[in-house]
N, C-alpha and C positions, 0 to 999 in steps of 0.2 A: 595551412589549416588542416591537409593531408591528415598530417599524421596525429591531430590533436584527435579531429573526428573520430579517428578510428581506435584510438586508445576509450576513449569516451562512448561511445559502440558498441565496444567490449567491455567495459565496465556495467553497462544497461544489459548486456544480452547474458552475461555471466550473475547477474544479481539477482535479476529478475524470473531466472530458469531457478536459483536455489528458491523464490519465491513462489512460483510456482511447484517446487515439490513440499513445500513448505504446506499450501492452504490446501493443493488440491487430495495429497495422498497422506500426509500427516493424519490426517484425523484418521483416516481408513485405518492405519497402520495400529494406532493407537486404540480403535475399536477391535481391531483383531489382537491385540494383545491383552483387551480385558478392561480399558476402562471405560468407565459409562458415560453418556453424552452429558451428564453435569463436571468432569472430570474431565472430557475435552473440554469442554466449553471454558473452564479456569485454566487449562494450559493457554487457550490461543487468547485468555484475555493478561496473562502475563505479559508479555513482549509489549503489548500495545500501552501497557500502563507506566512501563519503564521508558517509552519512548514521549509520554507526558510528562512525567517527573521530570526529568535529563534538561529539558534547555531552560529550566528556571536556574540550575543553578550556573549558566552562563549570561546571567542578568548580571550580577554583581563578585562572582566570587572567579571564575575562569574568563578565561578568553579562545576565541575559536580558533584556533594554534594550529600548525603544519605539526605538533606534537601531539595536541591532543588525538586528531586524526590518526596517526602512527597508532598510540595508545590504543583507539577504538579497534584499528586495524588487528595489531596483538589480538585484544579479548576475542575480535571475531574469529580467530584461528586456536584459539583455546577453547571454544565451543565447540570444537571438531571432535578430539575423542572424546569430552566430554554427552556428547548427544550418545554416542555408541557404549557409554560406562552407566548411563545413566535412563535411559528410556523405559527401563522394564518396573523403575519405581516412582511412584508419583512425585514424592515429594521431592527426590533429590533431581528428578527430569524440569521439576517447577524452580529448583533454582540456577538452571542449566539456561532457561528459557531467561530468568532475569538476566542473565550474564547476556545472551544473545540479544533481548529487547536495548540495553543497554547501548552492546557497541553497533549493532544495526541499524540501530535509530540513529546514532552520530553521521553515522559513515553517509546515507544517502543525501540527507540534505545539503553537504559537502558540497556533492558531485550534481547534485539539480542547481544548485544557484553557476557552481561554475560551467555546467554545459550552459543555463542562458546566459550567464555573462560571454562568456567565450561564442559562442555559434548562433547567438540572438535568435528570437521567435521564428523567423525565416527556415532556422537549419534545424533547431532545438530538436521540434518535432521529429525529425527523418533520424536524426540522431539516438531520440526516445525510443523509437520503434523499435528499436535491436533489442531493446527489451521486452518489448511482445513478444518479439521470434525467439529468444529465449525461453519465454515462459512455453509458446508453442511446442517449441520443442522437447522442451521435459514432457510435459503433459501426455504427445506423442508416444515418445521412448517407454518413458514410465507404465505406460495402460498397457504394454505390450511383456514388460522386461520385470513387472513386480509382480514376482512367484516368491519371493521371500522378503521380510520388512528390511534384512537389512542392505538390500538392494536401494532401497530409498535412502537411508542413512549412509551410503558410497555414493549417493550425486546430490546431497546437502553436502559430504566434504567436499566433494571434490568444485561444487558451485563456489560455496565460501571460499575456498582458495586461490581460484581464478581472478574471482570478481576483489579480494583484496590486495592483488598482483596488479591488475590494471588502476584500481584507487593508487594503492603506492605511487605506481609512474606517475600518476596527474599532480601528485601531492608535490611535485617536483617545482609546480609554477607558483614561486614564491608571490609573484604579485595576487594572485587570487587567495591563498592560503594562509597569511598569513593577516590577523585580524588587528586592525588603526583603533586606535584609543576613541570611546564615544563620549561627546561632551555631555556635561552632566545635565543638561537642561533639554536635553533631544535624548532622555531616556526613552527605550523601548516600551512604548504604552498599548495594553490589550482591549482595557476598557475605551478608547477613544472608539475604537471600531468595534465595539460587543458584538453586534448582531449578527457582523459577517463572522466570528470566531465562534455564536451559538450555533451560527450554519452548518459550518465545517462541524461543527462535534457532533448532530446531527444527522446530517447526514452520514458518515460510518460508523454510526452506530446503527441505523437502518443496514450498511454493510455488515453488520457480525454473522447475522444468520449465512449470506452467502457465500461469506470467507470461512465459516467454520464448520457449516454443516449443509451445502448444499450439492457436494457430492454423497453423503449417509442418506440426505433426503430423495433425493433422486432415487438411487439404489434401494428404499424400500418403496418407490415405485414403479418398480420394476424393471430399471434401465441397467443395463450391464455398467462395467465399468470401463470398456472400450469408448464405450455409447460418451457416457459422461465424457471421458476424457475429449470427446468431436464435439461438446459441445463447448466446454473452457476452449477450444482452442479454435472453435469460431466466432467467439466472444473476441476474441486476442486478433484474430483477423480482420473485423471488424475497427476493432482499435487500432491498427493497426492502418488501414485507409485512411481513418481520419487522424490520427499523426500525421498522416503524410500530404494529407490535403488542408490541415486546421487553418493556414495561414490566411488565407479568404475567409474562412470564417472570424478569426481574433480582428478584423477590422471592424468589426460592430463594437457594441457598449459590452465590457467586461463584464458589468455586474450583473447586465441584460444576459448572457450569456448565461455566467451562472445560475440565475434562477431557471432560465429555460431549461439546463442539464437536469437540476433537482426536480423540477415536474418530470422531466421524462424518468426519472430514477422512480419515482410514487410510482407510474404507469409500468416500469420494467417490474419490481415487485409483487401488484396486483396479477399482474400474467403468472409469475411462477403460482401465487395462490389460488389461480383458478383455474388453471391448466395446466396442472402438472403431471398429468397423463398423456398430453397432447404433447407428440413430439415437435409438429410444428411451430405449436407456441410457444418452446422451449426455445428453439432458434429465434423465433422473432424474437422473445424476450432477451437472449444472447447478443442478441447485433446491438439492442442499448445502449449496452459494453461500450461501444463508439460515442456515446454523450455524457453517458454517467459516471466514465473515469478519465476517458483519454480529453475530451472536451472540457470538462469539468477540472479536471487536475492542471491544462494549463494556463485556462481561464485566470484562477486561484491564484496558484503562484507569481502567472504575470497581474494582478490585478494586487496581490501584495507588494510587488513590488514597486508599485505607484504609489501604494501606501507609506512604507517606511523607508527611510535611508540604511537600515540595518537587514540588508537584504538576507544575509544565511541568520541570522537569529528569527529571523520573519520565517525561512523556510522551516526552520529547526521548531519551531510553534506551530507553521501550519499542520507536520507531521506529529509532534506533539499532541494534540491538542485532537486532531481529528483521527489520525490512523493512532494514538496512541492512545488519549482520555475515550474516544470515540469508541476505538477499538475494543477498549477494556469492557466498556459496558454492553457495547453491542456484540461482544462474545457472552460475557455474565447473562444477557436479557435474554438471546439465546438458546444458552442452555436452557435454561427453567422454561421458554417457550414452547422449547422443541414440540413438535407436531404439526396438525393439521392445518392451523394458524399461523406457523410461525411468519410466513411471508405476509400475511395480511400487518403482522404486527412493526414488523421491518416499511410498508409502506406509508403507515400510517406514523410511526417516525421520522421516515423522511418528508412526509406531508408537513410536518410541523417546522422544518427546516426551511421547507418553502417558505413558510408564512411568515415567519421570522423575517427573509430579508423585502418580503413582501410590503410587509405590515411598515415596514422601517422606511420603505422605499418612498412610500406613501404620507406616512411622516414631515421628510424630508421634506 
């Protein structure tokens, strides 16, 4: 398992460092070069709407293939000079970004169901983590080494490139990658489980504000951009403990879980809106980080997997669906929020996410 682990490692620490110069310094970039925060806000809702569209059409018409994978892998490498031909104008950067939403969205859910298939709940986590330290570590470098934009746009290639270099190798284990005929009567069904898929969408879409604008919001209150950068990357540490300890946690009730993540997500939110002056509560609200994504995201995924027999179309929807349909909106809502409320407005969406599975539970 040596060597699986550590291909799989490096696939998390090289994907998740381009994701991180992606949310944390993108926008910045994109402000300094002149567009307005309704104009980020429609770029970082691109990528997340293409990664909703994408796995309907492997309901009926494709299959999740060791080629299509190749495919996705291609398009993410043709985003490379395409980001550096194309950033300084909106609309041709906006379909730079579908190309990217497109094979990026393919690529991960790939490698999330086959690290739990392969390294199960036990390892999964410790394995995930390299993708925090990833993320760490751009955020680190970047807040120190970005004097020019296109300093960022040389560690998106060069992230993209690594991380589809270590995907390649994985693609290699035919047994996981390649996708067995579904009988027709155990079709993949969303509506059977609605309310845990109004969750997910839900809640990231309360994530838009702080994926696309909570480093600009920060910075007009007065935080350097060192500053910010200690604070994404205590959030990542953070997460980064509890990967590494989730295991004692994932023996309670999944869905139990779940909702517990999403309250503490409402409570993470309310702090940035009410103290976003206080550097303290900016950390406290940072260490969340450790329930509201790293908890929360494996919850999810292993508690779909209880769900369906069609484990990577499950992950391929839960990304779909929440960092995609989620995503799209909670960049759109946003933009036009932007201000003094925004985070109030992001809590009180994920409030409703609660209530959802809440309401359902109760139902039941």
């Amino acid at each position: 398992m040596g060597n699986r682990f550590f291909q799989i490692s490096a696939f998390f620490f090289f994907y998740f460092a381009l994701i991180g110069v992606y949310v944390i310094f993108l926008p910045k970039i994109l402000q300094n070069i002149g567009y307005t925060p309704l104009q980020i806000g429609l770029i970082f809702s691109i990528a997340p709407l293409m990664r909703f569209i994408t796995p309907f059409f492997f309901l009926k018409h494709f299959s999740l293939s060791t080629r299509v994978l190749h495919l996705a892998l291609a398009g993410m490498l043709i985003t490379i000079p395409l980001f550096y031909l194309t950033i300084a104008h909106f609309i041709p950067f906006a379909l730079t970004n579908i190309l990217y939403g497109i094979t990026s969205g393919l690529v991960l859910p790939y490698m999330e169901t086959y690290a739990l298939e392969k390294l199960q709940k036990e390892y999964y986590g410790r394995s995930r983590l390299y993708g925090s330290i990833g993320f760490i570590v751009v955020a680190l470098l970047l807040a120190r080494l970005l004097e020019e934009n296109s300093i960022g746009l040389h560690f998106i290639a060069l992230t993209i490139l690594l991380s589809s270099f270590f995907a390649y190798l994985l693609s290699g284990d035919r047994s996981h990658f390649t996708e067995t005929a579904r009988p027709a009567k155990n079709r993949f069904n969303l509506q059977s489980h609605w309310p845990l898929w109004m969750s997910i969408f839900l809640m990231q879409v309360g994530f838009g504000a702080f994926y696309s604008f909570f480093t600009i919001y920060e910075s007009e209150h007065g935080l350097s951009l060192e500053m910010i950068s200690y604070l994404w990357t205590f959030s990542v540490v953070c997460e980064i403990l509890l990967f590494y300890f989730q295991a004692r946690f994932l023996q309670f009730s999944l869905y139990g879980i779940i909702q517990f993540t999403i309250f503490i997500t409402v409570v993470r939110w309310l702090l940035l809106y009410l103290f976003a002056d206080s550097l303290g509560m900016l950390f406290l609200s940072q260490s969340l980080h450790a329930f509201s994504f790293a908890l929360y995201h494996t919850a999810t995924l292993s508690y779909l997997n209880t769900l369906y027999r069609e484990k990577k179309l499950a992950a391929q929807f839960y990304y779909g669906i929440g960092f995609g349909l989620g995503g799209f909106f909670g960049s759109i809502l946003a933009g036009y929020a932007y201000g003094p409320h925004l985070f109030l407005v992001s809590a009180c969406v994920t409030l409703l996410a609660f209530l959802v599975l809440r309401f359902n539970q109760q139902r039941v």
